[in-house]
Biopython code that builds the backbone (N, CA, C, O; Angstrom):
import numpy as np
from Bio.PDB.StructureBuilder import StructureBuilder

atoms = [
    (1, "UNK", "N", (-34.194, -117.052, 38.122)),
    (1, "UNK", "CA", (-35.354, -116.358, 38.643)),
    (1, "UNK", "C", (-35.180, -116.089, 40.126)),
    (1, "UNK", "O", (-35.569, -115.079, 40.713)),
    (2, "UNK", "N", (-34.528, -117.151, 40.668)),
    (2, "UNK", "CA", (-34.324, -117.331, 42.425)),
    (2, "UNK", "C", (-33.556, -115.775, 43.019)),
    (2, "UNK", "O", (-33.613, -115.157, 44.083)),
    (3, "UNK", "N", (-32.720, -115.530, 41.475)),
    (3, "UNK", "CA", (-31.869, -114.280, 41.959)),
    (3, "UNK", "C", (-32.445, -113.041, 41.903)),
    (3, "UNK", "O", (-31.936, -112.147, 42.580)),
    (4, "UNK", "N", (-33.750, -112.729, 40.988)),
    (4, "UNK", "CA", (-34.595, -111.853, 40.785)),
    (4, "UNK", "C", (-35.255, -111.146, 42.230)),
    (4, "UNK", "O", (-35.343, -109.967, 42.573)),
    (5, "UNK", "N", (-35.594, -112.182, 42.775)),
    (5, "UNK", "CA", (-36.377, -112.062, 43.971)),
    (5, "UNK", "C", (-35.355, -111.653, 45.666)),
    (5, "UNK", "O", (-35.713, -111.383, 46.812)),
    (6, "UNK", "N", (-33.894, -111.818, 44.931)),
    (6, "UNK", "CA", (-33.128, -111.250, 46.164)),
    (6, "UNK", "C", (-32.784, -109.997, 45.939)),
    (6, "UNK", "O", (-32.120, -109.504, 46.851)),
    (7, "UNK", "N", (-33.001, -109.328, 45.058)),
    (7, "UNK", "CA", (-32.478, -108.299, 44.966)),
    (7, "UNK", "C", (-33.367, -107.210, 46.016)),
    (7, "UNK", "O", (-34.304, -107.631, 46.694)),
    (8, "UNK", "N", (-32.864, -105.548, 46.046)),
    (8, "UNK", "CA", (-33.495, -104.776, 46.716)),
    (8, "UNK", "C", (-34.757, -104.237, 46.320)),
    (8, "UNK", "O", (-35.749, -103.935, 46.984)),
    (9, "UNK", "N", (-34.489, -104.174, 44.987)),
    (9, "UNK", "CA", (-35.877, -102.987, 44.522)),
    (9, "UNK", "C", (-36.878, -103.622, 43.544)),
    (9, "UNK", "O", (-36.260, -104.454, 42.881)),
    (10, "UNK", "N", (-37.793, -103.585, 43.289)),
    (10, "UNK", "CA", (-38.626, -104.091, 42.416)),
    (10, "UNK", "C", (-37.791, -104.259, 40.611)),
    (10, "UNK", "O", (-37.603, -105.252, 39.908)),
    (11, "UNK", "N", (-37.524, -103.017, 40.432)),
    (11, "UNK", "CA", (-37.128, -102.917, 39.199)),
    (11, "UNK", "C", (-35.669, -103.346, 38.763)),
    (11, "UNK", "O", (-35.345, -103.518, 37.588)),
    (12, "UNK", "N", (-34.909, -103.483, 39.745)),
    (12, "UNK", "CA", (-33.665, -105.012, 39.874)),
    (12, "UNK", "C", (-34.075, -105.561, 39.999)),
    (12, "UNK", "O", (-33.190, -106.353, 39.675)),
    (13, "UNK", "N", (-34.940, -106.244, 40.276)),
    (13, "UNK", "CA", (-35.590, -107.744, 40.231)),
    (13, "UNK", "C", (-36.289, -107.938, 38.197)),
    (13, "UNK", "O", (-36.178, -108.911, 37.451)),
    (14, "UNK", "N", (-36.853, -106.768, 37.973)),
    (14, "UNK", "CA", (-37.684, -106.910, 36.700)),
    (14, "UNK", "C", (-36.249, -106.782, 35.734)),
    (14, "UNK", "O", (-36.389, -107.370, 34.662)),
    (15, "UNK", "N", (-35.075, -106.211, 35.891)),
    (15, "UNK", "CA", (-34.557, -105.467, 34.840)),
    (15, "UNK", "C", (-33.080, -107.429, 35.088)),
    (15, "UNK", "O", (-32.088, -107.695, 34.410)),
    (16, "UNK", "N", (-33.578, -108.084, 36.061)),
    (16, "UNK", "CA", (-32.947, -109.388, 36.149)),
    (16, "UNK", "C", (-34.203, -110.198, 35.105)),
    (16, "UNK", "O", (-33.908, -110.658, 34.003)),
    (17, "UNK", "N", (-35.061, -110.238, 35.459)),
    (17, "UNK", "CA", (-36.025, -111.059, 35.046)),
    (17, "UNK", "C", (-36.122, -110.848, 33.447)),
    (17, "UNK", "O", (-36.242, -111.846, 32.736)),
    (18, "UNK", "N", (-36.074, -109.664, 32.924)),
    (18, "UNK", "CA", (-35.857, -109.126, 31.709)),
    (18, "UNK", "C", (-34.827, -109.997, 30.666)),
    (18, "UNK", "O", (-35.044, -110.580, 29.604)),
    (19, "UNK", "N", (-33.616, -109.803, 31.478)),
    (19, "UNK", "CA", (-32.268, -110.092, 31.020)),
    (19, "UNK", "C", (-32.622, -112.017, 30.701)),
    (19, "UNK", "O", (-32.052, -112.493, 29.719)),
    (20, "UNK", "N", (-33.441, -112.874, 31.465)),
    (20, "UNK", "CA", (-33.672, -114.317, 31.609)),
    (20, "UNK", "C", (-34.923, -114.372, 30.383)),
    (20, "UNK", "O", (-35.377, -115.428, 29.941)),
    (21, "UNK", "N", (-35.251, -113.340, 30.060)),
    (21, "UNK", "CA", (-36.293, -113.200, 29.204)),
    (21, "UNK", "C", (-35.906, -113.567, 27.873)),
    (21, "UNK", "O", (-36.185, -114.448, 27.060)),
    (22, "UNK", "N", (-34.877, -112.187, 27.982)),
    (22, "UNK", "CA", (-34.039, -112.447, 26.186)),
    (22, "UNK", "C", (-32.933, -113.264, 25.993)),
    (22, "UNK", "O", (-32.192, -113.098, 25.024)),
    (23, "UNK", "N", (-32.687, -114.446, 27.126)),
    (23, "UNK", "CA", (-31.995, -115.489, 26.641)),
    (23, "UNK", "C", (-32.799, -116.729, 26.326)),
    (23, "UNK", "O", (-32.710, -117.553, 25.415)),
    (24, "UNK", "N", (-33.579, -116.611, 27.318)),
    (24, "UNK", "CA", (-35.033, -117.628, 26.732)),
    (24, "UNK", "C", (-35.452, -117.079, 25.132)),
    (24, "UNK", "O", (-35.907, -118.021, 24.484)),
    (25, "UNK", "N", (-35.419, -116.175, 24.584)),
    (25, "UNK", "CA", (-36.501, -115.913, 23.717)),
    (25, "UNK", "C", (-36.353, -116.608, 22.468)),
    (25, "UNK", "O", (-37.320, -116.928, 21.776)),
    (26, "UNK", "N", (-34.471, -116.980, 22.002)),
    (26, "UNK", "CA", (-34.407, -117.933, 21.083)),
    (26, "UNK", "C", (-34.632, -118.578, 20.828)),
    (26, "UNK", "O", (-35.069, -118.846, 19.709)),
    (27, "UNK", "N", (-34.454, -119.312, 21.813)),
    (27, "UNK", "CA", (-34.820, -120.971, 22.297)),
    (27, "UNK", "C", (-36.670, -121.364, 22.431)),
    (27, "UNK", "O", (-37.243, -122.266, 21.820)),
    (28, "UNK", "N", (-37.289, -120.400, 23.394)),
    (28, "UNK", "CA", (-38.618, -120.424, 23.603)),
    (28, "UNK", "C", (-39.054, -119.714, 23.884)),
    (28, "UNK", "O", (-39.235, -119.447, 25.072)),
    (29, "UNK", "N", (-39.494, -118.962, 22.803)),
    (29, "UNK", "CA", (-40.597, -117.478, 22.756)),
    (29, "UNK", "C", (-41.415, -117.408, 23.438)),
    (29, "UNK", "O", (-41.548, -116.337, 24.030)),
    (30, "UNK", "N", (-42.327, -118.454, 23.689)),
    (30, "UNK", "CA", (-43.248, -118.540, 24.661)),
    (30, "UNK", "C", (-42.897, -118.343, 26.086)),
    (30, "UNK", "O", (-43.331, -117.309, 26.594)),
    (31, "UNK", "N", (-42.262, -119.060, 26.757)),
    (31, "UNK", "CA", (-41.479, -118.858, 28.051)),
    (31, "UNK", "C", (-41.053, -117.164, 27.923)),
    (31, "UNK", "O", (-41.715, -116.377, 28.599)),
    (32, "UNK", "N", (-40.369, -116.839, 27.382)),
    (32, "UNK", "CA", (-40.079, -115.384, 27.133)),
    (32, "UNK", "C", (-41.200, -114.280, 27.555)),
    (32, "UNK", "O", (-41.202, -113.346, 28.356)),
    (33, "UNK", "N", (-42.164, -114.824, 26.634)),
    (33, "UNK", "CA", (-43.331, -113.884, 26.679)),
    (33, "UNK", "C", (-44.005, -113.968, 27.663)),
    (33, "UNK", "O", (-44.344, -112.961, 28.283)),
    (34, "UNK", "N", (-44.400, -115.362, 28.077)),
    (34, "UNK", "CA", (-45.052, -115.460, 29.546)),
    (34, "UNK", "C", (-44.576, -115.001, 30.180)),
    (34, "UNK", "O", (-45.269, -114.016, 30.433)),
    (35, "UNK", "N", (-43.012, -114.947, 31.229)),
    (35, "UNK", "CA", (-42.338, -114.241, 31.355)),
    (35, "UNK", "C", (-42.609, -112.578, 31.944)),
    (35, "UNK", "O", (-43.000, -112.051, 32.985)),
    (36, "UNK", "N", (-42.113, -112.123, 30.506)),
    (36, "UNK", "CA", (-42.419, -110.768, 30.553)),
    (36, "UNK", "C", (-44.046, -110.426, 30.565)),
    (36, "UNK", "O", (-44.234, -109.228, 30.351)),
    (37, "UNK", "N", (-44.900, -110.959, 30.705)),
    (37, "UNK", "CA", (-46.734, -111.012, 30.520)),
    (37, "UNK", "C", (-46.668, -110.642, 32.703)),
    (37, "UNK", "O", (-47.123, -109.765, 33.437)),
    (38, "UNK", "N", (-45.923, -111.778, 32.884)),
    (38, "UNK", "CA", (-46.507, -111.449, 34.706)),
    (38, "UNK", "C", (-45.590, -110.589, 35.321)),
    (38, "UNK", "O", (-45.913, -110.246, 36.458)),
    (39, "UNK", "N", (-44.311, -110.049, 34.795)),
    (39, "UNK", "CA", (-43.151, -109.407, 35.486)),
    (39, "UNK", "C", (-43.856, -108.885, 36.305)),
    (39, "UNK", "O", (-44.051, -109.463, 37.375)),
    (40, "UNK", "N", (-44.560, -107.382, 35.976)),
    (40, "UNK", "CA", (-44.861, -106.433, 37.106)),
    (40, "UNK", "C", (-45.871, -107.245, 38.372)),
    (40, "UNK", "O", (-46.081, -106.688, 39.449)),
    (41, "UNK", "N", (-46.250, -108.176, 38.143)),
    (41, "UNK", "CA", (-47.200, -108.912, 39.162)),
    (41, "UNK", "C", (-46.150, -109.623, 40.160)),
    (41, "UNK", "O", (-46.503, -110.138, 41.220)),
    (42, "UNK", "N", (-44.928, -109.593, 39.734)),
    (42, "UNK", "CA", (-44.213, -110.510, 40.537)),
    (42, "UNK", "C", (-44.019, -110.054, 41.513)),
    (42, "UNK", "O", (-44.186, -110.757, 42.510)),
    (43, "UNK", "N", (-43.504, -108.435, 41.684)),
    (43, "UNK", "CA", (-43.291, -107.838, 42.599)),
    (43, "UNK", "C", (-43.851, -106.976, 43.145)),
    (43, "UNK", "O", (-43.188, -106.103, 43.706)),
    (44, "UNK", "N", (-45.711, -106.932, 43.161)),
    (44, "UNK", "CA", (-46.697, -106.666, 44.001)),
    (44, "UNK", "C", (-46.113, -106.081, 45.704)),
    (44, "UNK", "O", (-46.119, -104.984, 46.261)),
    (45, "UNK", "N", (-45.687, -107.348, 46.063)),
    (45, "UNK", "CA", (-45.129, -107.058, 48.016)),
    (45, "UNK", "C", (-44.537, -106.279, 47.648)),
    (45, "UNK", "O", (-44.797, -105.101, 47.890)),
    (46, "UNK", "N", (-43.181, -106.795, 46.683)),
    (46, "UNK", "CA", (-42.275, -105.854, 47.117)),
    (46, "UNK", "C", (-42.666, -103.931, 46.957)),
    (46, "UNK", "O", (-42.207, -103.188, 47.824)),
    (47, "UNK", "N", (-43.267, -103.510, 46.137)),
    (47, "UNK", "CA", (-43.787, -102.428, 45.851)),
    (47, "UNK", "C", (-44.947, -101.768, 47.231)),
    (47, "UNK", "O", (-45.033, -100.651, 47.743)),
    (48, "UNK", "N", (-45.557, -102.816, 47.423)),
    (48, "UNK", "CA", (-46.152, -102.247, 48.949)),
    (48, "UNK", "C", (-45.342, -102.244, 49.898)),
    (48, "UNK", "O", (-45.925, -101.856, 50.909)),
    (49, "UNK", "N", (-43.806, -102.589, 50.175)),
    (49, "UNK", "CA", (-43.421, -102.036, 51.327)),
    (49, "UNK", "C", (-43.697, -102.074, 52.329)),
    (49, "UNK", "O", (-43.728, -101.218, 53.214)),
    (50, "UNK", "N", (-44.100, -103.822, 52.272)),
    (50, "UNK", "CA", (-44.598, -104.580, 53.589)),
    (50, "UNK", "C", (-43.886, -104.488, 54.671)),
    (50, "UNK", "O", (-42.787, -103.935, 54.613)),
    (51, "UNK", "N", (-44.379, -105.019, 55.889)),
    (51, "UNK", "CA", (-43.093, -105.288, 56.885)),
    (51, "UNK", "C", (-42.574, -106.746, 56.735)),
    (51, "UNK", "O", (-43.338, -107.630, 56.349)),
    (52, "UNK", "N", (-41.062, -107.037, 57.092)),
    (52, "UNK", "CA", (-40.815, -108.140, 56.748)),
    (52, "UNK", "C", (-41.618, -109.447, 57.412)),
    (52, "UNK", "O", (-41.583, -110.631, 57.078)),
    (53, "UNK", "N", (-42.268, -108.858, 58.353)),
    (53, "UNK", "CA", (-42.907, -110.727, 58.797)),
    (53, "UNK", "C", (-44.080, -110.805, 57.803)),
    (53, "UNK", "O", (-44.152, -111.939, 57.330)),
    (54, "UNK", "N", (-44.840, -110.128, 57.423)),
    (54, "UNK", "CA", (-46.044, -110.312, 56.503)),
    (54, "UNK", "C", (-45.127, -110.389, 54.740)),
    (54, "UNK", "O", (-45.642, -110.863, 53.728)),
    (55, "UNK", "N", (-44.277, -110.024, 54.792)),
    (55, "UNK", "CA", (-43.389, -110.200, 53.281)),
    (55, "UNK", "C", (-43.104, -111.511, 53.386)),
    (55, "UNK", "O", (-43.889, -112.163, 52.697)),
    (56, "UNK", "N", (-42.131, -112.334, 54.088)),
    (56, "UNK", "CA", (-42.090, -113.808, 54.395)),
    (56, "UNK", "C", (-43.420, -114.564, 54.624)),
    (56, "UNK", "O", (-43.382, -115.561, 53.903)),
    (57, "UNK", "N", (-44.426, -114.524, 55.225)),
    (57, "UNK", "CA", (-45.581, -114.737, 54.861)),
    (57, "UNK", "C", (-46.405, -114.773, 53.925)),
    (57, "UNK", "O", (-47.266, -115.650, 53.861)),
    (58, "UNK", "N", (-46.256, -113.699, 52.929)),
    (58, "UNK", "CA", (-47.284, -113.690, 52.100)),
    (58, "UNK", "C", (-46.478, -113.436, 50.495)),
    (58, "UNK", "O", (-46.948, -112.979, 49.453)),
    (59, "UNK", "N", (-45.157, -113.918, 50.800)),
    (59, "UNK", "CA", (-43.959, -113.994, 49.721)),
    (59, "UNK", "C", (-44.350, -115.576, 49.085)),
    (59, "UNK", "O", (-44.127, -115.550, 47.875)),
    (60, "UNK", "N", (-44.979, -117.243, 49.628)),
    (60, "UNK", "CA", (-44.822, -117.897, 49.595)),
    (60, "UNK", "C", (-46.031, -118.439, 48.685)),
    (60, "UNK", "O", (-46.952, -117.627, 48.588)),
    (61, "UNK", "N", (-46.200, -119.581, 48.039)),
    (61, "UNK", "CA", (-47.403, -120.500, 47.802)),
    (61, "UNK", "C", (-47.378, -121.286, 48.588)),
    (61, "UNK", "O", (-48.556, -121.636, 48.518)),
    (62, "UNK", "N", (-46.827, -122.078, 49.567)),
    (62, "UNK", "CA", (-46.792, -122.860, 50.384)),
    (62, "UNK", "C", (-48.232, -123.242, 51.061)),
    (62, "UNK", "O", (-48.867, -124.297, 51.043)),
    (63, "UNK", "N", (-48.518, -121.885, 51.705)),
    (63, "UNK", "CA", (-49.491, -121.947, 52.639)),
    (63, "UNK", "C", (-50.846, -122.358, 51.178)),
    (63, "UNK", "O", (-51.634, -123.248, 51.495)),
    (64, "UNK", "N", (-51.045, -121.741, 49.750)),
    (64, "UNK", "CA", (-52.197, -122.179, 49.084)),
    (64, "UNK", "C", (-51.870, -124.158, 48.897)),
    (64, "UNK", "O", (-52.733, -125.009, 49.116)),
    (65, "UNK", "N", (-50.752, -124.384, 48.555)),
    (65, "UNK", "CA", (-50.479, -125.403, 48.286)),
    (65, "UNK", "C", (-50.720, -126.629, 49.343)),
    (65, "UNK", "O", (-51.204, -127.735, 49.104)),
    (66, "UNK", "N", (-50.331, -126.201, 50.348)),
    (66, "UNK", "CA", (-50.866, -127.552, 51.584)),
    (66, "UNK", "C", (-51.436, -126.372, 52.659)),
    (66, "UNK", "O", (-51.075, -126.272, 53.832)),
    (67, "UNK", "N", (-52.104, -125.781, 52.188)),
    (67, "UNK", "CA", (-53.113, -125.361, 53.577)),
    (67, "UNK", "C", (-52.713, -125.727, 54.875)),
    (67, "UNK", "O", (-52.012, -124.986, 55.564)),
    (68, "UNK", "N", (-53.175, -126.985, 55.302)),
    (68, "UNK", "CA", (-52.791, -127.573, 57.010)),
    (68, "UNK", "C", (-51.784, -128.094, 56.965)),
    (68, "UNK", "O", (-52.125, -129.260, 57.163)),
    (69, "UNK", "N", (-50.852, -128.102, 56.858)),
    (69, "UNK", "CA", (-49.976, -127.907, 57.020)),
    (69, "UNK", "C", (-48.775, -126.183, 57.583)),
    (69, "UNK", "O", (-47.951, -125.942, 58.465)),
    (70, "UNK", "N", (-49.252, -125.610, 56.694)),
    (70, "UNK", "CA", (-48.766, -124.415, 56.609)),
    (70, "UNK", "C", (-49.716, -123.262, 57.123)),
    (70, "UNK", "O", (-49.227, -122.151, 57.324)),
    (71, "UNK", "N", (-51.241, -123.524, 57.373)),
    (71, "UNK", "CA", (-51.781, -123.085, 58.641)),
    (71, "UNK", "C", (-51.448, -123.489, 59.895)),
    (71, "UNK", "O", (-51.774, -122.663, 60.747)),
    (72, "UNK", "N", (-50.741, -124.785, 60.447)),
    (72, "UNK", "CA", (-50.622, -125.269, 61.660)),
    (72, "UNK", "C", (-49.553, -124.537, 61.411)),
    (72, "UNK", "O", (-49.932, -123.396, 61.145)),
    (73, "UNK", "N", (-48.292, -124.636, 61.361)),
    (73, "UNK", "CA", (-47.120, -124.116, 61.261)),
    (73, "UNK", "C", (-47.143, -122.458, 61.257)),
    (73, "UNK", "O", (-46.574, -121.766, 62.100)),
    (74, "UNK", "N", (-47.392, -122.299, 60.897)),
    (74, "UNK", "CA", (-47.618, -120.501, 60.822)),
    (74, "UNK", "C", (-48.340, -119.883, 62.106)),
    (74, "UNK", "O", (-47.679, -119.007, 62.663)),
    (75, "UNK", "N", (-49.873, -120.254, 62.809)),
    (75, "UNK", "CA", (-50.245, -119.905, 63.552)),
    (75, "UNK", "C", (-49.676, -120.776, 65.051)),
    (75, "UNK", "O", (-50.296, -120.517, 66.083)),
    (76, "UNK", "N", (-48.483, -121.806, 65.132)),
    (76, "UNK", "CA", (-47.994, -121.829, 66.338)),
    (76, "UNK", "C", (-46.671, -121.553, 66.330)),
    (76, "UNK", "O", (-45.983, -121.920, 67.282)),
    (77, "UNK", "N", (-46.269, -121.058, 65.556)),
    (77, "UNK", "CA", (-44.909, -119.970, 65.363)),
    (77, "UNK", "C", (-45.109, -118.802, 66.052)),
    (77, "UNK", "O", (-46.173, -118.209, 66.231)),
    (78, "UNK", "N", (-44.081, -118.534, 66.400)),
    (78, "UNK", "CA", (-43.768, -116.647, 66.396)),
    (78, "UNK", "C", (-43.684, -116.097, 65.650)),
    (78, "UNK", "O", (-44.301, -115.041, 65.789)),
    (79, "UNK", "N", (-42.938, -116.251, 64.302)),
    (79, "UNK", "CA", (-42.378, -115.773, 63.347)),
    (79, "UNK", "C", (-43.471, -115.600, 62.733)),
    (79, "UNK", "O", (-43.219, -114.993, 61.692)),
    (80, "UNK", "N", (-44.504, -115.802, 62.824)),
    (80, "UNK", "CA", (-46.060, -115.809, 61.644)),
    (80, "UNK", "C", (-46.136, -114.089, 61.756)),
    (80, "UNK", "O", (-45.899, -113.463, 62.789)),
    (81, "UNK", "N", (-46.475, -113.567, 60.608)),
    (81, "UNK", "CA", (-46.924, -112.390, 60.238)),
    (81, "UNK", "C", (-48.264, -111.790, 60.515)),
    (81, "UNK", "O", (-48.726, -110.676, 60.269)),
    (82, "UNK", "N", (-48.836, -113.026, 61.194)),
    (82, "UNK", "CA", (-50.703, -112.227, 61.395)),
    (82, "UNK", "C", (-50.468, -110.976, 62.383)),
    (82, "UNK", "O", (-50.970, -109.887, 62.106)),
    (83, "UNK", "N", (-49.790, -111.136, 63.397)),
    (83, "UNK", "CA", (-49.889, -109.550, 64.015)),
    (83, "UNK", "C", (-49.812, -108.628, 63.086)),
    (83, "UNK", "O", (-50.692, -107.775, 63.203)),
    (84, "UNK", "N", (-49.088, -108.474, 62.203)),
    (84, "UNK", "CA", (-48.887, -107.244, 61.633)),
    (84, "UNK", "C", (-50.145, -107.203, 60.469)),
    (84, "UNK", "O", (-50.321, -106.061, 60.046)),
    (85, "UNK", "N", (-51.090, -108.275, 59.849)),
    (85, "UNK", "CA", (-51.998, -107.869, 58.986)),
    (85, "UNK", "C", (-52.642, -106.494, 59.081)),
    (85, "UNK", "O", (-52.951, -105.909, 58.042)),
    (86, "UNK", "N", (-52.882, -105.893, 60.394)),
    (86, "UNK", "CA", (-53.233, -104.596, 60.085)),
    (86, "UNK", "C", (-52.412, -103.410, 59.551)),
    (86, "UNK", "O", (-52.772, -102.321, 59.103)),
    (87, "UNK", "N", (-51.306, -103.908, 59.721)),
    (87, "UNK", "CA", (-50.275, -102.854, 58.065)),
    (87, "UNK", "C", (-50.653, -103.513, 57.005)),
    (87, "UNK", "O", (-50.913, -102.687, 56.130)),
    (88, "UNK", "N", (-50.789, -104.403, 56.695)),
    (88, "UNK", "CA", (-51.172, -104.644, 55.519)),
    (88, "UNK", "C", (-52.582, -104.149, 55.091)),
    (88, "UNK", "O", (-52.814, -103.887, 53.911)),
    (89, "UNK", "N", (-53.377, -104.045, 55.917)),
    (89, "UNK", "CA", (-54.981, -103.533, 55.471)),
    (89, "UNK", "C", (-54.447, -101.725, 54.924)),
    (89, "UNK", "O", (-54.726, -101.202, 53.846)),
    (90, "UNK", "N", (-53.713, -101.164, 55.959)),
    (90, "UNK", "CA", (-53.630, -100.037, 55.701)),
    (90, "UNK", "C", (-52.737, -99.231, 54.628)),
    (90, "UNK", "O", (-52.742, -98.028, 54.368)),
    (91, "UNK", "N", (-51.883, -100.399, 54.031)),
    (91, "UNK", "CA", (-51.069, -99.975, 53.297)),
    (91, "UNK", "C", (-51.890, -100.266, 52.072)),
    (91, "UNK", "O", (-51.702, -99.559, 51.082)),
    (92, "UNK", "N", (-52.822, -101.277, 52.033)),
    (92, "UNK", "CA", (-53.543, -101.072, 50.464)),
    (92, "UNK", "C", (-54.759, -99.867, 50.629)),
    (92, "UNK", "O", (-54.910, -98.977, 49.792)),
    (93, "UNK", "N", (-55.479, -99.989, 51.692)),
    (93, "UNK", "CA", (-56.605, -98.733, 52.053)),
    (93, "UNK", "C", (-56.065, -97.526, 51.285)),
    (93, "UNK", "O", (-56.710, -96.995, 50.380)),
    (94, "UNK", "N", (-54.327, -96.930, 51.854)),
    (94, "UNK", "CA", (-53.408, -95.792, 51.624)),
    (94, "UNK", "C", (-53.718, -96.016, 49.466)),
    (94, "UNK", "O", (-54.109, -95.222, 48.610)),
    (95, "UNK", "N", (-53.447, -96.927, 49.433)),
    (95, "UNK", "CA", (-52.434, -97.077, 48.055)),
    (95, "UNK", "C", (-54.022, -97.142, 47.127)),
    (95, "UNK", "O", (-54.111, -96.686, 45.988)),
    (96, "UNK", "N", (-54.926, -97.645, 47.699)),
    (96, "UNK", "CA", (-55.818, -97.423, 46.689)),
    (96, "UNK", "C", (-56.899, -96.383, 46.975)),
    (96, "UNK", "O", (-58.006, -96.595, 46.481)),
    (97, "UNK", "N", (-56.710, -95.256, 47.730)),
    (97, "UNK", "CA", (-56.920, -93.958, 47.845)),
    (97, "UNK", "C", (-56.280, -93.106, 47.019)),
    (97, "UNK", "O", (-56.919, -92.149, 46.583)),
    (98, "UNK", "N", (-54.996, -93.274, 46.671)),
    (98, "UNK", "CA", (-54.307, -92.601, 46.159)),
    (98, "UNK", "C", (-53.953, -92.719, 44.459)),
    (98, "UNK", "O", (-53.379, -91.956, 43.682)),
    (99, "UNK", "N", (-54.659, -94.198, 44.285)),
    (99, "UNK", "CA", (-54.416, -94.740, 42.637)),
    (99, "UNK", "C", (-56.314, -94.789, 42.015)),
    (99, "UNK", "O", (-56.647, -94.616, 40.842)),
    (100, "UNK", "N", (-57.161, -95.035, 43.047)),
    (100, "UNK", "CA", (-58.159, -94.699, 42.483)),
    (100, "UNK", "C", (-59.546, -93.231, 43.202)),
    (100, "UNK", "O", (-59.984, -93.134, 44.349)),
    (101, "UNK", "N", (-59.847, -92.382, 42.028)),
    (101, "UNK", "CA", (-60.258, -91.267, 42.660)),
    (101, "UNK", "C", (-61.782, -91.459, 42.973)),
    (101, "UNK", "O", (-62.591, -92.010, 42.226)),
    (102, "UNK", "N", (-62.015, -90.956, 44.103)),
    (102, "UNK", "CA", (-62.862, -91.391, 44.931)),
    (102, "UNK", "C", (-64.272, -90.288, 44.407)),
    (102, "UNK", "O", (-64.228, -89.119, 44.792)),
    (103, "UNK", "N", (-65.236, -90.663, 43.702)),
    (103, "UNK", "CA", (-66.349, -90.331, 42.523)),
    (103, "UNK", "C", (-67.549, -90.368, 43.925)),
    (103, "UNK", "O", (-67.630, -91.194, 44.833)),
    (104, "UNK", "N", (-68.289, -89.278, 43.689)),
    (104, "UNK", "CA", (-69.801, -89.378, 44.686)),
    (104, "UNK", "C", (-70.863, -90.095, 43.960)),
    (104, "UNK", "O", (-71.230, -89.998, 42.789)),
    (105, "UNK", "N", (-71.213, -90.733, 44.794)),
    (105, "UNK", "CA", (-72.388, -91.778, 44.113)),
    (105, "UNK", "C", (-73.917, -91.341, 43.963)),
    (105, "UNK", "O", (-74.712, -91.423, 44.900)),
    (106, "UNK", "N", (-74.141, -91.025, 43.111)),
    (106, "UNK", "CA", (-76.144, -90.328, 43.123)),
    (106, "UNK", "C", (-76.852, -91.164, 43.881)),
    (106, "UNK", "O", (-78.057, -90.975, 44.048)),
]
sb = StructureBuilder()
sb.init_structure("model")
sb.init_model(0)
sb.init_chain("A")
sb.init_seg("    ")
for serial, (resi, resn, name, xyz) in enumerate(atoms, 1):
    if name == "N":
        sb.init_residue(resn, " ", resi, " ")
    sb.init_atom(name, np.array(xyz, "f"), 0.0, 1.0, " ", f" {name:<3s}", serial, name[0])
structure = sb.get_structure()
């Protein structure tokens, strides 16, 4: 799976994840299916075309998993991605302008 997530493009990552799918599937169908059930969710970031400090940031569970920890660490870093959250506001604003059509309200 570790190798899924290095690749460049979303769909090398899914068409890896795929391939781990149908060797699992003999063995454990379930794993298989779960699996293939979250693929396209996996690679959410990568498809928005984050910038890399908010991709390393918001690539992780870390920060849900120990909170303070990984809030202290993040906000006295440099390397923390909060400057750039306002690409991130604007790249979903963009993306869900464009995927959902905008209806006048009576």
């Amino acid at each position: 799976m570790r190798a899924a997530w290095k690749v460049t493009t979303p769909e090398k990552g899914e068409k890896r994840l795929e391939r781990l799918a149908h060797f699992l599937e003999r063995d454990y169908e379930s794993a298989a299916r779960s699996l293939r059930q979250g693929m396209a969710e996996m690679f959410t970031l990568q498809r928005l075309k984050l910038l890399p400090s908010l991709y390393k940031c918001l690539a992780t569970t870390n920060l849900i998993e120990s909170p303070h920890s990984g809030v202290a660490r993040r906000t006295v870093s440099e390397k923390s991605g909060h400057r750039d959250l306002w690409a991130l506001a604007t790249i979903l604003r963009r993306k869900a302008e464009t995927e959902i059509p905008h209806e006048k309200v009576a």
